[in-house]
N, C-alpha and C positions, 0 to 999 in steps of 0.2 A: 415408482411406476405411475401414480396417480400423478406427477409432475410431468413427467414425460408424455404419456398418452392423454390427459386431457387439461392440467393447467396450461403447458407450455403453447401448443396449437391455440388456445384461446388466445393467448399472449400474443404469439407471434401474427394475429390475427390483425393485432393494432401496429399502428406504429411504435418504434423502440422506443420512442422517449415516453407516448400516453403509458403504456406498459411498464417502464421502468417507475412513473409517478402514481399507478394504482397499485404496485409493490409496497410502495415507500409507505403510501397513504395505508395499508394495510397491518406495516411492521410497527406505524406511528401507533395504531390502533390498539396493538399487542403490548405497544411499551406500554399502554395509559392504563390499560386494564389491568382493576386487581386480580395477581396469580397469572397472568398473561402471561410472561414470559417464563414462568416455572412450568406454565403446561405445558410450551415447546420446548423446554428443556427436556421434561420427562418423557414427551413424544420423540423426539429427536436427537436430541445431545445424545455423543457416547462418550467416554473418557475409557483411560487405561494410564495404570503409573508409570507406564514404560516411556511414555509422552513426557512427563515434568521436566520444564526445563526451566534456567533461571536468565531471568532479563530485563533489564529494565526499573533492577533491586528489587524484583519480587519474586515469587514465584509461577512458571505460567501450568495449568494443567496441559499445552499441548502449544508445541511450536506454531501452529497453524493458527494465522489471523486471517481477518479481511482488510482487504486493502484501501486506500483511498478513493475516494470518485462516485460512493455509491449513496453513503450517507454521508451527503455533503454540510448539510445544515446540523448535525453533531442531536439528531431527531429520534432515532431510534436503535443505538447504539448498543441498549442493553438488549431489544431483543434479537439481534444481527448474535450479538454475544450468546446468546440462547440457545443457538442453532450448534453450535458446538466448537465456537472459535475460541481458541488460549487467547487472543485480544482481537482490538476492533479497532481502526483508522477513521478517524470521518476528515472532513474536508472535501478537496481543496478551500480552505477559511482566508477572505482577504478581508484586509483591515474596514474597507468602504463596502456596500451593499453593491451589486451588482448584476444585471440580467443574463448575463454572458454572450455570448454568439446567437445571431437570427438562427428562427429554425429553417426546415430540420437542420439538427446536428448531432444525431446520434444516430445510425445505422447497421445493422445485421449483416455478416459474410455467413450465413450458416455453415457453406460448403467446405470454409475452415475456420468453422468455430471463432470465430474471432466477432470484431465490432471497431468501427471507425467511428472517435468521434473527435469532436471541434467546439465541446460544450462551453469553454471558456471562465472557466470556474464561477459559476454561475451561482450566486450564493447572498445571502441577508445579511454579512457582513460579521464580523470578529463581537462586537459589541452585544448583538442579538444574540450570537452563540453564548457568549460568556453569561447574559442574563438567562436564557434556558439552562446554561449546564449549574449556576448557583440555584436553580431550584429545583435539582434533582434529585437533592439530599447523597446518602449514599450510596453506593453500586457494586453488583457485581464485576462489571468487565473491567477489566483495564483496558484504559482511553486512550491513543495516541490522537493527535491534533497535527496536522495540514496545514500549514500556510503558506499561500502562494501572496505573487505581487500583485494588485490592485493595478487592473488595465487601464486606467489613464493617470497612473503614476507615472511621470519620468523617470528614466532609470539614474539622473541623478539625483532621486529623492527618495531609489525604493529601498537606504537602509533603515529610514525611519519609517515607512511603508509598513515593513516586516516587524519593526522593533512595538510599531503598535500593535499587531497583530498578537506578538508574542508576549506584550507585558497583560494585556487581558485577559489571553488564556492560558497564563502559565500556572494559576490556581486553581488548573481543572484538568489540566494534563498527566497521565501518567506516563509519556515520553511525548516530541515534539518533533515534527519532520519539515525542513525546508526543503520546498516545493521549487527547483530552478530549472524541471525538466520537462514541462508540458511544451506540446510545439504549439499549443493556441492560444496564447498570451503573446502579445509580438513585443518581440526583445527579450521575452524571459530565459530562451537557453544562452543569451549572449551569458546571463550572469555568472556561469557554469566556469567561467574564466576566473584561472586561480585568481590574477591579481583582484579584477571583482568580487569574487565569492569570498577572501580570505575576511576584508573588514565588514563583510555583509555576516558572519559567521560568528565573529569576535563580539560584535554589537550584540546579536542576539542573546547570544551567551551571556553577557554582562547586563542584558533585561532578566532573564530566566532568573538567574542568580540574585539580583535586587527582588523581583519580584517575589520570592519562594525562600527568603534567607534563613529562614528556622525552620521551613521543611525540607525533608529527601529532595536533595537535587534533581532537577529535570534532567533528564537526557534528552539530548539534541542531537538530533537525526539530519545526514543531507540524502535529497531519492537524487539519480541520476539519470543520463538517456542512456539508451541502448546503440546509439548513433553517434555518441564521443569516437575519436583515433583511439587507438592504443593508446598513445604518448597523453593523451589528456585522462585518463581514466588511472595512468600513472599517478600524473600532478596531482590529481585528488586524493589519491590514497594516501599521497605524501603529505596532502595540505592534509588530510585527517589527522594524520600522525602527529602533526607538528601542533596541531591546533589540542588536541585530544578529544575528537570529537567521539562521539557514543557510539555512532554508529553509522552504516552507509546501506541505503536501500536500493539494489540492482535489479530491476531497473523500471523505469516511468515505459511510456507506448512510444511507437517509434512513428516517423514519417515514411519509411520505406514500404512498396511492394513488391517485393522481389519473391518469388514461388510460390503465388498465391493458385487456390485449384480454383478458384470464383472464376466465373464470366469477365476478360476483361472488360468490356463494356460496363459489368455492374460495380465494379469496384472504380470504375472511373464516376460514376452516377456517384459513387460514393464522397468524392469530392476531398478536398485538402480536410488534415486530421491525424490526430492519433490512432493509430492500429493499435488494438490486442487482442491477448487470449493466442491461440498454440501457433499460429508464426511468427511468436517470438521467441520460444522454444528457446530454439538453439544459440541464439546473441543472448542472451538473458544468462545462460549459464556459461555462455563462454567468458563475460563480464563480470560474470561474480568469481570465476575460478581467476581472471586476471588480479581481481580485487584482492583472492586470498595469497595472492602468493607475492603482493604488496605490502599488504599492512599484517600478515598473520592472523595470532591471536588478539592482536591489541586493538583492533576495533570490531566489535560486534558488526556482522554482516544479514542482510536481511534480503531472500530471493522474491522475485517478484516477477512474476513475466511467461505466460505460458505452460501454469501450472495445472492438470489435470487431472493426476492422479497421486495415488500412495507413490507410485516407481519413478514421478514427477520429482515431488517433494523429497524423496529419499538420496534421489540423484544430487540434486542442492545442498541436503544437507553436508551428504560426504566431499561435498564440493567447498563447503566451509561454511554453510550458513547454519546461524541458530535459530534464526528463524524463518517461515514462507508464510507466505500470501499470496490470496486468490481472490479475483473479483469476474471477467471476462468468464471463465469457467464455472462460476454459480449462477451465470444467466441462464447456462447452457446446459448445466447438469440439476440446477432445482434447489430447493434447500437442506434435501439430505446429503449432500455432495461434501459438507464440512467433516461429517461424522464418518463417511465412507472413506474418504481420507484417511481420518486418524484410525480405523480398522486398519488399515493397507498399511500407513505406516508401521503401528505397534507390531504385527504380524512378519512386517519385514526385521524392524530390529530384533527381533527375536530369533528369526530364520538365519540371520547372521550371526548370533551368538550376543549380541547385547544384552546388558539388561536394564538399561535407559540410553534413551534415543541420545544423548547431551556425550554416550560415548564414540556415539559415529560421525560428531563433528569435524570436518575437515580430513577424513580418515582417508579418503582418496589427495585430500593436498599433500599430506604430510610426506606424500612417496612422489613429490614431483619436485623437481629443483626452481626455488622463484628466478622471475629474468635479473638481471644485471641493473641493481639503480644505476638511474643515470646521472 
């Protein structure tokens, strides 16, 4: 309530990106401070055991993370975690420091909850992060790390690109996501192309694995668009399959606006960029239920895209995921929005006859027949 009626209106006072950076500078605030994050835990966090699920070789208190994009700089991660997310994503992390896209490049559709941006992974580089996240000591959240391509790598040079990105922070990772689906890196969705993606994927993995050889293996994560054909969202389920990859995140923001309730006028002001938050709804899960009826159970599935509520998340899950993420949606609902969530869900698995949510995975796939490999 006190989000809504009077932080947000101050927020949306400023521009999205001053407002997103006197957030960040906020959350920074809370990580440094002793018992800082335990207050907002105790103020906010909820849990329930019907939420436990396992992923990533641990155990999570609640399917629901935050997603990439928000803490980019891997800066205040535990107290994101705080707020009542089972894990936290930071990134997009490129191997070289970088300012990203001129401003502005982050903009507000209120009218449908969404945000267009063109940030351009704008970030201090793999090196910085990895020296912040070694003096962290040790943590509550589980970490997943982001790595996109360095925009003025050539794309014949972005498997070592990545491959630095990944041997620096594989000592800090508690899973690891290739990043080949933003549309504001120019060339990065070409890499989305199996023959591309497959030795960009392989490389990685044989960093992870050198890097981290006598600890719990990394899992390695690819996010995708919501904008692949059919036939290409195939080939990746396939290339997962083949490659054994951990897991696939459905889906990154999209370039399309098609049924948008905004002003045209103001979404054209809005300018080339990624869309999210709730019109992507319905591609998001139509993308992931393709996903599930590809690869099964044998790769971990992860929703992402237009997530707003308990009946959001819940839909995903029965859809095949084990896990969601939110980001577009906690601009807009505040930072109680994690924990209202996991009420809604726990609440629903229960009303369905559950008695952990890890039994309604895939429960709407399993009565649907997969397409025909091709």
């Amino acid at each position: 309530m006190l989000y809504r009626l009077v932080l947000r209106p101050l927020l949306y006072a400023l521009p999205a990106e001053t407002a997103h950076h006197l957030v960040m500078a906020g959350m920074r605030i809370l990580s440094a401070l002793p018992f800082g994050t335990r207050i907002v835990g105790l103020l906010l966090r909820w849990s329930d055991p019907v939420l436990a699920v396992e992923a990533f070789g641990r155990e999570l208190s609640s399917p629901l993370g935050l997603a990439a994009g928000l803490d980019k700089d891997a800066q205040a991660f535990e107290a994101f975690g705080a707020l009542g997310f089972g894990f936290v994503e930071v990134g997009t992390i490129t191997a070289e420091p970088q300012p990203g896209n001129p401003r502005p490049r982050l903009f507000r559709l209120p009218k449908d909850r969404a945000l267009v941006n063109r940030m351009g992974f704008n970030n201090r580089g793999a090196r910085a992060a990895a020296e912040r996240l070694s003096r962290a000591g040790s943590r509550r959240a589980c970490l997943g790390i982001n790595i996109g391509k360095t925009k003025l790598t050539p794309n014949e040079l972005v498997i070592d690109d990545y491959a630095k990105s990944a041997e620096l922070l594989a000592p800090y990772a508690d899973y690891m996501v290739i990043n080949v689906s933003s549309p504001n890196t120019p060339g990065l969705r070409d890499l989305q192309a199996v023959a591309t993606l497959r030795p960009l994927l392989v490389r990685v993995r044989a960093v992870l694995d050198a890097a981290r050889p006598a600890d719990p293996r990394v899992p390695l994560l690819l996010k995708i668009a919501p904008d692949l054909a059919d036939d290409d969202i195939d080939a990746i389920g396939d290339l997962a399959l083949e490659l054994s990859l951990d897991g696939l995140i459905a889906t990154n923001t999209t370039i399309a606006r098609t049924g948008l309730a905004s002003d045209p006028r103001e979404v054209e002001a809005c300018g080339a960029g990624g869309l999210s938050g709730a019109p992507l709804k319905a591609r998001s899960l139509a993308v992931l239920r393709r996903l599930r009826a590809r690869v099964g159970t044998r790769v971990l599935l992860v929703a992402a895209g237009g997530i707003e509520t308990g009946d959001d998340a819940w839909a995903r899950i029965c859809a095949g995921a084990t896990l969601v993420q939110i980001y577009t949606s906690l601009i807009y609902g505040g930072p109680g929005l994690p924990s209202k969530i996991a009420r809604e869900l726990a609440m629903r698995a229960r009303s369905e006859g559950f008695s952990r949510i890890t039994e309604a995975i895939g429960s709407e796939a399993e009565s649907l027949d997969p397409p025909p490999a091709s």
